[in-house]
LUMBAVO-415509 format. One record per residue (C-alpha): x, y, z; residue in three letters. Coordinates in pm, whole numbers, plus 32768, in hexadecimal, padded with zeros to 4 digits. Each point is the difference from the previous one (the first is absolute). Example, Ala and Ser with C-alpha at 12.3 -4.5 7.8 and 13.67 -1.06 7.14 Angstrom:
BEGIN
84CE7E3E830Cala;808981587FBEser;
END
This chain:
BEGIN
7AA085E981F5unk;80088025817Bunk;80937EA380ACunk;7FD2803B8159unk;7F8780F0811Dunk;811E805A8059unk;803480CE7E98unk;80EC7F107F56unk;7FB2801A7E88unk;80647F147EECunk;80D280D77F1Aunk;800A7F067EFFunk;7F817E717FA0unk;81677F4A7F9Dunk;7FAF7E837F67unk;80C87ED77FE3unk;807780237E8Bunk;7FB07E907FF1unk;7ECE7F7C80F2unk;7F6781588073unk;80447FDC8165unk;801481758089unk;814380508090unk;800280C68115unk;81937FD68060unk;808881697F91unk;816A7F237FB1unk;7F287F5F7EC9unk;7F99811A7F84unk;807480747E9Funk;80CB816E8006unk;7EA080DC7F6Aunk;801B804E7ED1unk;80A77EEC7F2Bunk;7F697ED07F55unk;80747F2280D8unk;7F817EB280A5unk;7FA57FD28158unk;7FF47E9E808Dunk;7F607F828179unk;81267EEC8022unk;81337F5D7F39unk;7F217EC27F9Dunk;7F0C81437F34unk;814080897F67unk;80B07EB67F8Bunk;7EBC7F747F75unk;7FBC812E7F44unk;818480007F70unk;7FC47EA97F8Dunk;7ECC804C7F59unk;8090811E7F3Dunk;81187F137FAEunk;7F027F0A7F3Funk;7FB07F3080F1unk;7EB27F907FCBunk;7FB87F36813Dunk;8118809B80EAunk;80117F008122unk;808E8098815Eunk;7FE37F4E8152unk;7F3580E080E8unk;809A80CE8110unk;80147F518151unk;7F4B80AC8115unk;808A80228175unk;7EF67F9D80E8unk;7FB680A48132unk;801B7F15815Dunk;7EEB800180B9unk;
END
């Protein structure tokens, strides 16, 4: 799929394991070629552990986000 103008191409679509969120930070992405998961944030990752775990309502408070001064 061509992305931009300038020739960039999307090689591949990489998901949040756990909301969908596409991740576009290289650093997130899982090595190609194994089975494993590939989370947009810590808060993602944690909730999905404690869901595997049994955890049936997993409660987590939400990430605080830095806002910008105007």
């Amino acid at each position: 799929m061509r992305f931009s103008r300038t020739g960039y191409y999307i090689e591949e679509y990489v998901k949040c394991s756990n909301c969908g969120e596409l991740i576009y930070d290289p650093k997130r992405h899982p090595p190609r070629g194994t089975k494993q998961e590939a989370f947009c944030s810590d808060w993602c990752a944690k909730w999905r552990e404690l869901r595997k775990g049994g955890e049936t309502r997993p409660v987590l408070p939400l990430p605080k986000v830095k806002r910008l001064q105007q």
